[in-house]
N, C-alpha and C positions, 0 to 999 in steps of 0.2 A: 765646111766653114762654120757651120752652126757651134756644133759642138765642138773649135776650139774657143769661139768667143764664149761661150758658158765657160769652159776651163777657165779662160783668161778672167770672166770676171767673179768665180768662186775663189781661184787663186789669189787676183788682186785683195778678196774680201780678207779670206786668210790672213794673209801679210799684211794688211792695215789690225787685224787683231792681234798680233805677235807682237807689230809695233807699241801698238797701243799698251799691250800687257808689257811690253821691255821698258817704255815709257815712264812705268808706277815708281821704277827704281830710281831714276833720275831726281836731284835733290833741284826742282824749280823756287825752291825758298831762296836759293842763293843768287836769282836771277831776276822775281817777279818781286816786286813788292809785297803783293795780294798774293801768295798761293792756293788760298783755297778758295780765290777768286773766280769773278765767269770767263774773264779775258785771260786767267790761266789757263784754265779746263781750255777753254777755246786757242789757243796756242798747244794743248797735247795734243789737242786733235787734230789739227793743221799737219804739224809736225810726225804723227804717227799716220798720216792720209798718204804725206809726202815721203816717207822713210817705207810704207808697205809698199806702194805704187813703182816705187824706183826697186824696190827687191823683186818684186813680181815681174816688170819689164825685164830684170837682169837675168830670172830664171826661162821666164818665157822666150827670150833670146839665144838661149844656152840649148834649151831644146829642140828651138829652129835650127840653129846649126849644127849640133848633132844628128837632124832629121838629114840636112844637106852630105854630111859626113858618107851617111849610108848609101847614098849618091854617087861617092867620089870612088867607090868599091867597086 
């Protein structure tokens, strides 16, 4: 149980960085008044918390039920 909560939260970590680096390409000028304001930055990060968080549960899901699969054999 240990070592898949470290998976889970190295993964999680992962996937808030992917997000965060997919984020840079997104044009927020066309959204935020201030872009290279603090309440921008603070919006990519909300956004890239919540966009790795939901990829990492979606993979971490995927691997539980593929662990069940091997089960079903």
């Amino acid at each position: 149980m240990a070592m898949a909560g470290a998976i889970n939260i190295v993964m999680s970590l992962i996937f808030i960085g992917i997000s965060f680096w997919a984020l840079q390409a997104f044009r927020f000028d066309l959204f935020v008044s201030n872009p290279k304001g603090g309440r921008a930055k603070l919006l990519q990060i909300l956004l890239s918390i919540m966009l790795g968080h939901s990829v990492s549960v979606f993979f971490s899901d995927y691997f539980g039920w593929t662990r069940m699969l091997q089960q079903f054999f």
